[in-house]
TORTORGU-581349 format. One line per 3 residues: number of its first residue (from 1); their letters; for each residue x, y, z of C-alpha. Coordinates in steps of 0.25 Angstrom, whole numbers, padded with zeros to 4 digits, always signed. Each point is the difference from the previous one (the first is absolute). Layout:
BEGIN
NUM> A> X Y Z ~ ...
end
This chain:
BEGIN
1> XXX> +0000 +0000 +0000 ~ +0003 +0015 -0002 ~ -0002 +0012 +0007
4> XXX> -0001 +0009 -0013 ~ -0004 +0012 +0008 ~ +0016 +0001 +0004
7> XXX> +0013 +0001 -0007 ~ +0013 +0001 +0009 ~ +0013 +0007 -0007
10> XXX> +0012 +0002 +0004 ~ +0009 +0012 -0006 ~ +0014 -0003 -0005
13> XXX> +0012 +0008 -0006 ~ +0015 +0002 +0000 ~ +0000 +0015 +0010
16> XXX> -0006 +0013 -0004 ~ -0007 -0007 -0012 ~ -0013 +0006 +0005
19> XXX> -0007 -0010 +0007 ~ -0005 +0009 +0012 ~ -0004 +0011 -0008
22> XXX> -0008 -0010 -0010 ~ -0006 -0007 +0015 ~ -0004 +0016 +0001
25> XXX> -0007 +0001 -0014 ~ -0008 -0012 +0002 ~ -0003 +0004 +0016
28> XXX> -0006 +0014 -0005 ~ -0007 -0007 -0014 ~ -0007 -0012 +0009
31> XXX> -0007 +0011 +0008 ~ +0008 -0001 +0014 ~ +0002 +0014 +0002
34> XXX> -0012 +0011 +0000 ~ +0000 +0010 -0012 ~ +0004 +0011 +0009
37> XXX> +0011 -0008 +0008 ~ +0014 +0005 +0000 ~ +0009 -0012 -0002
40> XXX> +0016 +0000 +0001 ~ +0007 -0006 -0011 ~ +0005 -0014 +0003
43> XXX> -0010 -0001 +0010 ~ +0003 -0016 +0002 ~ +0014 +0004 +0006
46> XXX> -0005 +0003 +0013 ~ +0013 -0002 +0008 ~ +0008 +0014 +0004
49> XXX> +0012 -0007 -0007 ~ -0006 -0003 -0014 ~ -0004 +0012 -0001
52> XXX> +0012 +0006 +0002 ~ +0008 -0008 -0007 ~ -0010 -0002 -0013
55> XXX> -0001 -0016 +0000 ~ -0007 -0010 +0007 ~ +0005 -0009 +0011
58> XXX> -0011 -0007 +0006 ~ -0012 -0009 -0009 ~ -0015 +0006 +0003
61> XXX> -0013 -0002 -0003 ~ -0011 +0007 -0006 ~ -0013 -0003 -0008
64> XXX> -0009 +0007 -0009 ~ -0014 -0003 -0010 ~ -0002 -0001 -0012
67> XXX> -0012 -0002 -0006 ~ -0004 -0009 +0010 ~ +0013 -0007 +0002
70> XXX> +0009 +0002 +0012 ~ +0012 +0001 -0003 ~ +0011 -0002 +0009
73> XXX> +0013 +0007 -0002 ~ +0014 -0003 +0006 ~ +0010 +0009 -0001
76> XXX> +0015 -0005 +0000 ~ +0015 +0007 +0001 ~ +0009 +0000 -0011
79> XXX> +0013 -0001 +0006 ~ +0007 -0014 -0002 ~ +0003 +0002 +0017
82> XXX> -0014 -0002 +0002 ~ -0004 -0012 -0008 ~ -0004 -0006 +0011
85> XXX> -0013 +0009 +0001 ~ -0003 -0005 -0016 ~ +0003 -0014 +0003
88> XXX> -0009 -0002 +0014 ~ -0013 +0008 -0006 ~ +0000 -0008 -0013
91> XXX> -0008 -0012 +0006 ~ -0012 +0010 +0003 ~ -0002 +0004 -0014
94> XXX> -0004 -0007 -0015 ~ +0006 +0009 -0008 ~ +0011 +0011 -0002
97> XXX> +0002 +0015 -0008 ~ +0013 -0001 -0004 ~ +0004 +0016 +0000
100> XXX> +0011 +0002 -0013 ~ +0005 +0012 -0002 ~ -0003 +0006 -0012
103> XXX> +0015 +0005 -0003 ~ +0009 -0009 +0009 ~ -0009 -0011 -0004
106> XXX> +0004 -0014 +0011 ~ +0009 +0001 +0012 ~ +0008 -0008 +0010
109> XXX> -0011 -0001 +0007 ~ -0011 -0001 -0011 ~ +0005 -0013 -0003
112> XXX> +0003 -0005 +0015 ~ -0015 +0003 +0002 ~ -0006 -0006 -0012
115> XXX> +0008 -0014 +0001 ~ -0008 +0001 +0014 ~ -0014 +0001 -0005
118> XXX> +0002 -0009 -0011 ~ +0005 -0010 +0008 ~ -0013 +0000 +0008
121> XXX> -0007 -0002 -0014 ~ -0007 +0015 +0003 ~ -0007 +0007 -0013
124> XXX> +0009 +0013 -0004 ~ -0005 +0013 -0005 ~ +0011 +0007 -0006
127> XXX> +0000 +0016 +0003 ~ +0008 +0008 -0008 ~ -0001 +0012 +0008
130> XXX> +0006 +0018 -0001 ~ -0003 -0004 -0017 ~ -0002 +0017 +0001
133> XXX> +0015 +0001 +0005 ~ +0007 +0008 -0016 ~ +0010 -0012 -0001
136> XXX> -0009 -0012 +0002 ~ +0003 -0012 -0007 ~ -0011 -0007 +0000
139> XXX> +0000 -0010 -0010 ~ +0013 -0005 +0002 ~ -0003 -0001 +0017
142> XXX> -0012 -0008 -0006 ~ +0012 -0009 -0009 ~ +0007 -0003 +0014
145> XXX> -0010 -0003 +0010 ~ -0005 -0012 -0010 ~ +0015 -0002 -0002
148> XXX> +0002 -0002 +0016 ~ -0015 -0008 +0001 ~ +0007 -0010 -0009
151> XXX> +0014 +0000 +0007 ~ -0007 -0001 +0013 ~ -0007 -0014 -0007
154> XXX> -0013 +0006 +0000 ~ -0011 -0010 -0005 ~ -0009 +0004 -0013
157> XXX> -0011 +0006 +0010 ~ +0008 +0008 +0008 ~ +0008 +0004 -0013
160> XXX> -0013 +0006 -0007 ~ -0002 +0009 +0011 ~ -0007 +0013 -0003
163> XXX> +0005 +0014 -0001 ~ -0005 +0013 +0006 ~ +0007 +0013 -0002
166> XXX> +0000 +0010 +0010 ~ +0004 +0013 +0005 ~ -0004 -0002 +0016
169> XXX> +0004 +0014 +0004 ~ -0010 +0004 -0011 ~ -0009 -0010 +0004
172> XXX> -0003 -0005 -0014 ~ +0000 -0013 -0007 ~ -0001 -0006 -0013
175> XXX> +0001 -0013 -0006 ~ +0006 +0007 -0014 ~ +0016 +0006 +0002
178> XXX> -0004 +0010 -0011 ~ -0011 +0008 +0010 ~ +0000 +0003 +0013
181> XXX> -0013 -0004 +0005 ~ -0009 +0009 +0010 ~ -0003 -0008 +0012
184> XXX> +0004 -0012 +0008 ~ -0012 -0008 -0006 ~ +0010 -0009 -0011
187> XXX> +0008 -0004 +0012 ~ -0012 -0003 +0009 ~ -0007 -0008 -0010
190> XXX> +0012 -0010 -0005 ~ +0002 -0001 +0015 ~ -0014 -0007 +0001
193> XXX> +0002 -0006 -0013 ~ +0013 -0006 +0003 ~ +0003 -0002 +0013
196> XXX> -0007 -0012 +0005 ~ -0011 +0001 +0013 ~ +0006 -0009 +0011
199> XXX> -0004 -0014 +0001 ~ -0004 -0010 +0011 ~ -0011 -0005 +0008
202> XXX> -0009 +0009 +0009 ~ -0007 -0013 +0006 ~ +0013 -0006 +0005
205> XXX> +0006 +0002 +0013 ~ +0007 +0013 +0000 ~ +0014 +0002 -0002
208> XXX> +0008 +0013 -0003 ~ +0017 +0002 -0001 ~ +0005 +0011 +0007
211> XXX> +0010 +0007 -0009 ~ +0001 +0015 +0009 ~ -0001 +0003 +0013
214> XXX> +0001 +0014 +0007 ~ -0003 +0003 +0015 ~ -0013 +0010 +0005
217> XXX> +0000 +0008 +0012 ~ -0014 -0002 +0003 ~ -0002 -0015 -0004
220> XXX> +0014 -0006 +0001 ~ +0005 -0009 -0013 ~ -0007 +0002 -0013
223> XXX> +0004 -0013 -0011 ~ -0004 +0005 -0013 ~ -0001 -0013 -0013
226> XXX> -0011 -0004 -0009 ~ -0011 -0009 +0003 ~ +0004 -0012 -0009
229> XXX> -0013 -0010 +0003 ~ -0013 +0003 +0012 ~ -0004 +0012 +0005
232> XXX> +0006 +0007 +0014 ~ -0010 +0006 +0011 ~ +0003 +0007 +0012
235> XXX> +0000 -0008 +0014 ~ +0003 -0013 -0008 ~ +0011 -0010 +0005
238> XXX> +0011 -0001 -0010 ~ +0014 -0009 +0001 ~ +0013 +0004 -0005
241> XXX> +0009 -0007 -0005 ~ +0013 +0000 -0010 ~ +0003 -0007 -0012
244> XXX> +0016 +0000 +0003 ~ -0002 -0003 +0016 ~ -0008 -0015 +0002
247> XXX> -0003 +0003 +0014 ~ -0006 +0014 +0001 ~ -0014 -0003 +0003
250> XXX> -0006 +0014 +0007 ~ -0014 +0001 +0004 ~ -0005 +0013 +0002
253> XXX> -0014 +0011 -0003 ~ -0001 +0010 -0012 ~ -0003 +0014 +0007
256> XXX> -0003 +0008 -0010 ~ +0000 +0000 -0016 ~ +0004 +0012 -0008
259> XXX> +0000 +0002 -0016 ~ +0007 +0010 -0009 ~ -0010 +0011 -0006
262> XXX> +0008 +0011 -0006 ~ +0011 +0003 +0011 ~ -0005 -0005 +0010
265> XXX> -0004 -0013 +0009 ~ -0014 +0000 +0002 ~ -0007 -0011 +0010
268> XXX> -0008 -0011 -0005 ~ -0006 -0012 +0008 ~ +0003 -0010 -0013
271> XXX> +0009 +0000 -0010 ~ -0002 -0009 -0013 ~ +0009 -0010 -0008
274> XXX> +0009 +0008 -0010 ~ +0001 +0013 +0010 ~ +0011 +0005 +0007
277> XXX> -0001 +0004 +0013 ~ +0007 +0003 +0011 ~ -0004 -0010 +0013
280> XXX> +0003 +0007 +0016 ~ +0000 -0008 +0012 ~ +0011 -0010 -0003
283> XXX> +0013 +0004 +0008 ~ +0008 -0012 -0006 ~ -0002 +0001 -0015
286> XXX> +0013 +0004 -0007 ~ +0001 +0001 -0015 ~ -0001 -0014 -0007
289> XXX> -0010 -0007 +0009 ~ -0013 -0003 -0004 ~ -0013 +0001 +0007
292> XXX> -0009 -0012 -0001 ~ -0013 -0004 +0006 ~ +0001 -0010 +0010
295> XXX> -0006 -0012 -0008 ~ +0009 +0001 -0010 ~ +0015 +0005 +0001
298> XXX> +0008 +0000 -0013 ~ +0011 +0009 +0001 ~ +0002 +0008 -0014
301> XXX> +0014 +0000 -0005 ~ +0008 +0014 +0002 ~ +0008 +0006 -0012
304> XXX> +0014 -0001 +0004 ~ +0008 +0013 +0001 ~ +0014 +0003 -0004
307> XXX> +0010 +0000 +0009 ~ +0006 +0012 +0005 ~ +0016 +0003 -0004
310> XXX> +0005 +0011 +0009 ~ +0003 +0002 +0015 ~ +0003 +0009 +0010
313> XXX> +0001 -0001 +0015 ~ -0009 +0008 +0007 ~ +0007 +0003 +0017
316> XXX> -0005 +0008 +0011 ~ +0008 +0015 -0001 ~ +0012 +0001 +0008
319> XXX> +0006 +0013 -0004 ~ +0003 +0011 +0010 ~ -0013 +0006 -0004
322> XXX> -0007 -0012 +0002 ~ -0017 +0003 +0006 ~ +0001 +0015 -0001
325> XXX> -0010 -0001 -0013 ~ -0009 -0013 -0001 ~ -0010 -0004 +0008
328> XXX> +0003 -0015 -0002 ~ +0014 -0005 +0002 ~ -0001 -0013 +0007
331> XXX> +0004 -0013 -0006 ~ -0013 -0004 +0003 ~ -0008 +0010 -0009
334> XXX> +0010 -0002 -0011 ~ -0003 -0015 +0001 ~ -0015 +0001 +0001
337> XXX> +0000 +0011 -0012 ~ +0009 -0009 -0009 ~ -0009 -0014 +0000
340> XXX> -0012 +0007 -0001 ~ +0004 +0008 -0012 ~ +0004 -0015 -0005
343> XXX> -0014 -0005 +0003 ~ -0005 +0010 -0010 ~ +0010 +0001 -0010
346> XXX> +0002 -0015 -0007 ~ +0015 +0007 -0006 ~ +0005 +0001 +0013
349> XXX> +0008 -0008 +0011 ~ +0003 +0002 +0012 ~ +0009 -0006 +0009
352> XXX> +0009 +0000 +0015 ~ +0014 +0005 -0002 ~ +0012 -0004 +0007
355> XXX> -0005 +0008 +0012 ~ -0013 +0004 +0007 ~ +0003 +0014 -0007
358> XXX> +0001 -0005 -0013 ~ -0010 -0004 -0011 ~ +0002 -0006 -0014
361> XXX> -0010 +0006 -0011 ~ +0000 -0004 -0013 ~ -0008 +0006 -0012
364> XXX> -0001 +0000 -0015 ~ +0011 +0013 -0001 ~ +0004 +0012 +0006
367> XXX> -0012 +0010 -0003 ~ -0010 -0011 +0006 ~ +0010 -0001 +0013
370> XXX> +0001 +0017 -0001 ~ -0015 +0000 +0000 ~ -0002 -0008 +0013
373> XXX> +0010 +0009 +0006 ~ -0006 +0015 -0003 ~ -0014 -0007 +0004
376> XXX> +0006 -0005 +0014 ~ +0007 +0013 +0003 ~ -0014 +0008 -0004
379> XXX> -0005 -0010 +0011 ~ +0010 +0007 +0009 ~ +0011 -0012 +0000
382> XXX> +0014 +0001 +0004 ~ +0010 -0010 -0006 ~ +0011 -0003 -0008
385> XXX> +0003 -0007 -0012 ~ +0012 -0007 -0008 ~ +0005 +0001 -0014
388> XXX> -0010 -0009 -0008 ~ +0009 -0013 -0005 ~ -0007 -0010 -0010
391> XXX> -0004 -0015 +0005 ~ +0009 -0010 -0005 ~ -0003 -0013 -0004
394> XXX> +0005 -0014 -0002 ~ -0004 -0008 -0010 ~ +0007 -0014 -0003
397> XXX> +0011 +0006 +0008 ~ +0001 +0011 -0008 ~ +0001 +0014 +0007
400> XXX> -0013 +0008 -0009 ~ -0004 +0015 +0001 ~ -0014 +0007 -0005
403> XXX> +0003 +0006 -0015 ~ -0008 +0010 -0005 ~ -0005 +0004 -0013
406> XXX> +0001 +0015 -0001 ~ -0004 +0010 -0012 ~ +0007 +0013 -0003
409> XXX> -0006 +0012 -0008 ~ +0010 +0010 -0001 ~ +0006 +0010 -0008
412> XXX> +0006 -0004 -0012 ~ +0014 +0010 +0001 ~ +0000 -0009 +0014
415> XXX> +0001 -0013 -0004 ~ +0015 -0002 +0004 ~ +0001 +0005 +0014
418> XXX> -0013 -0009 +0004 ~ +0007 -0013 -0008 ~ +0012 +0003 +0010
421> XXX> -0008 +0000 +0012 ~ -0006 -0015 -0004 ~ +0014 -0004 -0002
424> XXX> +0004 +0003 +0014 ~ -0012 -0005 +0006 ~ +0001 -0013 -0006
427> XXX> -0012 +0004 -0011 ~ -0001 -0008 -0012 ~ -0007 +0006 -0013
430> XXX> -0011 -0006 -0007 ~ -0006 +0007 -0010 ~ +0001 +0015 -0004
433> XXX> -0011 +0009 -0009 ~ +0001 +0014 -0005 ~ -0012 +0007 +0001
436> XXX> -0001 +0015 -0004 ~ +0013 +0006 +0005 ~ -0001 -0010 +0014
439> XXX> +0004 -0014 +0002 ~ -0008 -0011 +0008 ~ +0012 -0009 +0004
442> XXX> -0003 -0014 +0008 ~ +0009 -0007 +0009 ~ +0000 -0012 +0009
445> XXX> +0006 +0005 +0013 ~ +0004 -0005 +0015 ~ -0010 +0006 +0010
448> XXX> +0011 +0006 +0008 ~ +0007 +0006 -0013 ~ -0014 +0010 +0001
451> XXX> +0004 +0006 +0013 ~ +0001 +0014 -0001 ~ -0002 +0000 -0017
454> XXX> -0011 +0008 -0001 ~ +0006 +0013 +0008 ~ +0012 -0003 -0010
457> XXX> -0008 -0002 -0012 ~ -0008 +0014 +0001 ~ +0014 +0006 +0002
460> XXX> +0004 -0006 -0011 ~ -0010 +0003 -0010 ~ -0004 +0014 +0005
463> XXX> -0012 -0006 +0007 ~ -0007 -0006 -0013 ~ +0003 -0014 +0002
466> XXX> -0009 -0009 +0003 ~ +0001 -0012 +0006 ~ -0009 -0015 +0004
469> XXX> +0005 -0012 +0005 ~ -0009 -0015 +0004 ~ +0008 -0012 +0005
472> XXX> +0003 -0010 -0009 ~ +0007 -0010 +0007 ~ +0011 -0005 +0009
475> XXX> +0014 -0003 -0007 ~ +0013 -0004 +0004 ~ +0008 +0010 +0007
478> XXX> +0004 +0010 -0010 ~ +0015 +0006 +0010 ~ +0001 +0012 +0008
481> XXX> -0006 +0014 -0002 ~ +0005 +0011 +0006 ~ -0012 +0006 +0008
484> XXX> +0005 +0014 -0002 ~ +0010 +0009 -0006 ~ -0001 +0012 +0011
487> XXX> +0002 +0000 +0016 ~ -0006 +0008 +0011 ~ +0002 +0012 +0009
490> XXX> -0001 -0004 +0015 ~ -0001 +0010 +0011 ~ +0013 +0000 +0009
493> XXX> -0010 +0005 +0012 ~ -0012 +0001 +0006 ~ -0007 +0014 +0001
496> XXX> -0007 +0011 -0008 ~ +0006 +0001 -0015 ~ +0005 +0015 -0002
499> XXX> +0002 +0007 -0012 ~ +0014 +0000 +0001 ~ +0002 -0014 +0002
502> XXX> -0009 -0003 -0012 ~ +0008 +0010 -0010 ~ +0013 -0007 +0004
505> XXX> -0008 -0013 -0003 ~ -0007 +0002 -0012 ~ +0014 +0000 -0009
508> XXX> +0002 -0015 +0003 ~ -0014 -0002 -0006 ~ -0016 +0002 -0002
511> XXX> -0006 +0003 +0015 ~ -0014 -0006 +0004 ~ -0001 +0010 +0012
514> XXX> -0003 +0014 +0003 ~ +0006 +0010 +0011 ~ -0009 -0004 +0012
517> XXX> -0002 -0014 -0002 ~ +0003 -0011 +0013 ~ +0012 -0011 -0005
520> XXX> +0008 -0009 +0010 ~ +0013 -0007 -0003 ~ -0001 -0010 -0009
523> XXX> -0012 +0006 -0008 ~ +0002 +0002 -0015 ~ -0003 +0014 -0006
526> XXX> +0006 +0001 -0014 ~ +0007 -0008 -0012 ~ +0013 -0002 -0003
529> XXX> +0001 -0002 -0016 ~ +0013 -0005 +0001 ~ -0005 -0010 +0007
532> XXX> +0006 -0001 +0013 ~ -0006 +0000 +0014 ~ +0004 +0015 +0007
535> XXX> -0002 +0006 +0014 ~ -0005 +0013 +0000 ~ -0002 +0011 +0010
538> XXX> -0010 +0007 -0002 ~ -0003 +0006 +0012 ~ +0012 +0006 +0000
541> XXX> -0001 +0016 +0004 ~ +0011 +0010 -0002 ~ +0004 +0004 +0012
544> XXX> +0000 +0016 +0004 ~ +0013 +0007 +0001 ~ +0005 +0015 -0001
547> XXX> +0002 -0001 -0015 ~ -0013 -0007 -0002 ~ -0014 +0007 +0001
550> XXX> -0011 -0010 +0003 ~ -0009 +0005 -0012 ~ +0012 -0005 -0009
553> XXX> -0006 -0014 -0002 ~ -0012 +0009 -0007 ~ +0007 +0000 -0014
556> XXX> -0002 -0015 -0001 ~ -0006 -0006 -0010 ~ -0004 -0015 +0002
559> XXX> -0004 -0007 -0014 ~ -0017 -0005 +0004 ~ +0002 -0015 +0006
562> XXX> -0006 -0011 -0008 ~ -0011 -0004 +0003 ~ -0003 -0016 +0002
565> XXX> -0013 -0006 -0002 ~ -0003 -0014 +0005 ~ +0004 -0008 -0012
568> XXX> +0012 +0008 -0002 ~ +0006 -0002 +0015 ~ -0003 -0016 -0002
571> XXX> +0008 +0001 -0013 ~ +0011 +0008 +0008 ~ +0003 -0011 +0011
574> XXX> +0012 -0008 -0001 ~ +0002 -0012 +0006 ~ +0005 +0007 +0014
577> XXX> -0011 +0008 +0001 ~ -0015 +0002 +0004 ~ -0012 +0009 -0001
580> XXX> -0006 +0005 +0012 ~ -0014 +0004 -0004 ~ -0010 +0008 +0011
583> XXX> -0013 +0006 -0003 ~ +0006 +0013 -0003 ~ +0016 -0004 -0004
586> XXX> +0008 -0009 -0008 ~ +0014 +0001 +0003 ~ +0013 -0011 -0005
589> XXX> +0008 -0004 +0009 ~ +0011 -0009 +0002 ~ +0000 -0014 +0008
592> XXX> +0011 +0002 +0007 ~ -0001 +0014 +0003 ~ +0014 +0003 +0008
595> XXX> +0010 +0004 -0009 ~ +0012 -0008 +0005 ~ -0008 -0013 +0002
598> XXX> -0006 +0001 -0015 ~ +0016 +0001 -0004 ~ +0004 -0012 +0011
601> XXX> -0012 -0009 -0009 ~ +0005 +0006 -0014 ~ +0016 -0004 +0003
604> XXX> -0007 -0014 +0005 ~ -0007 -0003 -0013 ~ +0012 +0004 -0008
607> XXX> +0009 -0009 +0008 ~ -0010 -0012 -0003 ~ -0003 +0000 +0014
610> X> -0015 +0001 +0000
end
């Protein structure tokens, strides 16, 4: 049986494609907002961080009606790091949009994305989306997406999937390239035409997989999925059990139903077979159970997700400034923050470290990690962090690290100076194609070797290149890569940095401080580009004399400090060395922070002893 008046969807692109500005042409055209509402752009990126940033991080759901049909929409991230996202909410839904741009055509994660759904067997509507943008190429994008359908081993249904073409800022479709259409309605209708209305069995005993789950401060857990067979009702007993875990086997009461109409959950007493819903009540639900009725539990099988391919250590703060600025520092609220983040994102692990102050997180690359570490600091956590390093395996007693698969579009006159950065960073090329007086260049690259690139790479190219990576596999080890070509500045001494101490510094390097700002010994405050480690004193003040007047220092000039955003003091760190991140500073510091004893260690290592 079907439930033809549903149809569940999941969005899915490469990043900044257009997938949540197409979510908000459909939202505004399926009659969710009133005529007279004013509503921001991007309205699905609800999260003070997506906003700011312009992508998504976290998969949400949202549902509007057309001509009678609820539709239920799932928005999902671009960015290869949060795959994970893509890969769990898949279950919930029988068919995709797969968002094209209509100039850069398929992506990294384009494909990674579509070799998914297809592996699920789910129906693809292909969107060929900003066809207003002056250089659109739209036929040829329509030449490569059938291209990549039959490199991904697409079957003849999935290969004859339809077309749309769209401007979603416009918020206008067509199904012909040559006009641009006036509505959303050509989108809407192959949607009801082509994505099939989800099947099972409303008499049967009901059964829903759980494939999301975020928490309510009112009712507690909330476990989002889709109603695979039965119907749910509020106050009916429910057992929970998992597909990969034989002997879970939990009883317990659904409190309270909810559904997704336009932006919001709305509460229900009963929800029917194809729906999704969100289920409250049910404290020991994570992601990947399954909720059955009692007289029949049959656990539905979970998609697997990717494994993750970086770490960092995450460790209570110890600097000298420890606890002046968080409001959690313990080991304890660092522990309980990190495995609850791992219950709800699949991409993440989280384990002890050596010490009760120290824990092992691993996630699917740096910007996923950066963004777990701006959230917890905005939640006014106190910690520190380590270098990221990637996980090394052994296969058939071989030592394998992660590759990836990275795209370049530079400039063509800067070709040269990018070919030898991948030579130094173990980069091998595979393919390189002119296009208008830019290159598009593809590589297969160690994980580690895309430390601190991209800072390099705008540099490099004057801030026009562009640059994607997805994992591709793990390799044999491809030799040493030196981490970084430039050293720090380190204060000599705790205090108040001066003027006068920071124009006598800022000739060894670029400073990341202003006059005024706390440092202690041991802190890093500039770069060296000559690439070693020097101690500074910046708090240094020129002492008063009879031949000095004290408004000498005024005729100064101090060159403006650099300024370090998250992602850029993680790319900084050296294997000595940690970030201290507060709820209002991040600061890099060294382990050892005494001078003398870091010099002890250094002539240790040197002389084989360590």
């Amino acid at each position: 049986m079907t439930n033809d008046k549903i149809r569940n969807i999941a969005i899915i692109a490469h990043v900044d494609h257009g997938k949540t500005s197409l979510v908000d042409a459909l939202l505004k055209q399926g009659m969710v907002f009133r005529d007279n509402q004013t509503v921001e752009d991007r309205v699905m990126d609800s999260n003070d961080l997506e906003r700011e940033r312009g992508i998504t991080i976290l998969s949400k759901n949202c549902s509007c009606v057309y001509n009678g049909v609820k539709i239920n929409i799932i928005d999902t991230p671009g960015h290869a790091d949060f795959g994970g996202e893509v890969e769990r909410v898949l279950k919930m839904v029988d068919g995709v949009l797969l968002v094209v741009d209509a100039y850069e055509g398929p992506m990294p994660q384009t494909r990674f994305v579509l070799e998914r759904a297809l592996a699920l067997q789910l129906k693809v509507v292909v969107v060929v989306n900003k066809c207003d943008r002056p250089d659109a190429r739209i036929n040829e994008v329509v030449d490569e997406v059938l291209e990549l359908l039959i490199d991904l081993d697409a079957n003849e249904e999935q290969l004859d999937s339809p077309f749309v073409f769209a401007s979603a800022r416009n918020g206008v479709s067509s199904l012909d390239p040559q006009q641009a259409g006036k509505d959303m309605v050509p989108l809407f209708e192959t949607i009801l035409k082509h994505i099939p209305a989800p099947e099972g069995d409303d008499k049967a005993p009901a059964q829903m997989l759980i494939s999301s789950a975020e928490h309510n401060d009112y009712v507690g857990k909330l476990a989002v999925g889709k109603i695979s067979r039965g119907n749910l009702v509020v106050g009916q007993n429910v057992a929970l059990c998992n597909y990969h875990d034989n002997k879970k086997n939990v009883r317990s009461k659904i409190v309270s139903l909810f559904v997704f109409e336009g932006l919001k959950k709305v509460p229900v007493q009963e929800v029917k077979m194809g729906d999704i819903a969100c289920v409250a009540g049910l404290e020991d639900v994570q992601i990947g159970d399954t909720i059955c009725d009692v007289s029949s539990i049959e656990p539905i099988e979970f998609v697997k997700i990717a494994e993750p391919s970086v770490e960092m250590t995450f460790m209570v703060n110890d600097s000298p400034f420890a606890g002046k600025e968080g409001k959690f520092v313990t080991s304890r609220h660092l522990r309980d923050r990190l495995y609850k983040e791992a219950v709800k994102d699949l991409s993440l692990r989280v384990s002890d470290g050596e010490t009760a102050e120290r824990f092992k997180v691993c996630g699917r690359g740096e910007m996923h990690l950066s963004i777990l570490i701006e959230n917890m600091r905005r939640d006014g956590y106190e910690f520190q962090v380590s270098m990221p390093k990637v996980l090394i395996k052994t296969i058939d007693g071989v030592k394998c690290e992660p590759i990836d698969r990275l795209f370049l579009d530079v400039p063509e006159d800067c070709t040269g100076v990018v070919m030898q950065k991948m030579g130094v960073r173990k980069g091998e090329l595979v393919g390189m194609t002119p296009h208008g007086k830019r290159m598009k260049m593809e590589f297969t690259i160690p994980s580690r070797g895309l430390f601190g690139f991209k800072s390099e790479l705008l540099t490099d190219t004057r801030g026009e290149g562009i640059i994607n990576s997805i994992f591709l596999e793990y390799q044999p080890w491809k030799g040493e890569i030196k981490r970084r070509e430039y050293g720090s500045l380190i204060a000599h001494e705790s205090g108040e940095a001066v003027v006068y101490g920071l124009f006598n510094a800022q000739e060894r390097g670029d400073l990341f401080i202003n006059p005024g700002t706390p440092v202690y010994a041991g802190m890093v405050v500039g770069q060296n580009p000559k690439g070693d480690d020097i101690v500074v004193n910046v708090c240094k003040k020129k002492h008063l004399s009879n031949c000095r007047s004290s408004g000498s220092d005024d005729a100064l000039r101090l060159t403006p400090p650099r300024k370090m955003s998250l992602e850029d003091a993680i790319e900084f760190l050296a294997d000595d060395e940690i970030l201290e991140v507060t709820p209002k500073s991040m600061r890099i510091r060294k382990i050892i922070l005494d001078h003398n004893m870091r010099l002890r260690e250094k002539g240790k290592i040197l002389r084989g002893e360590i």
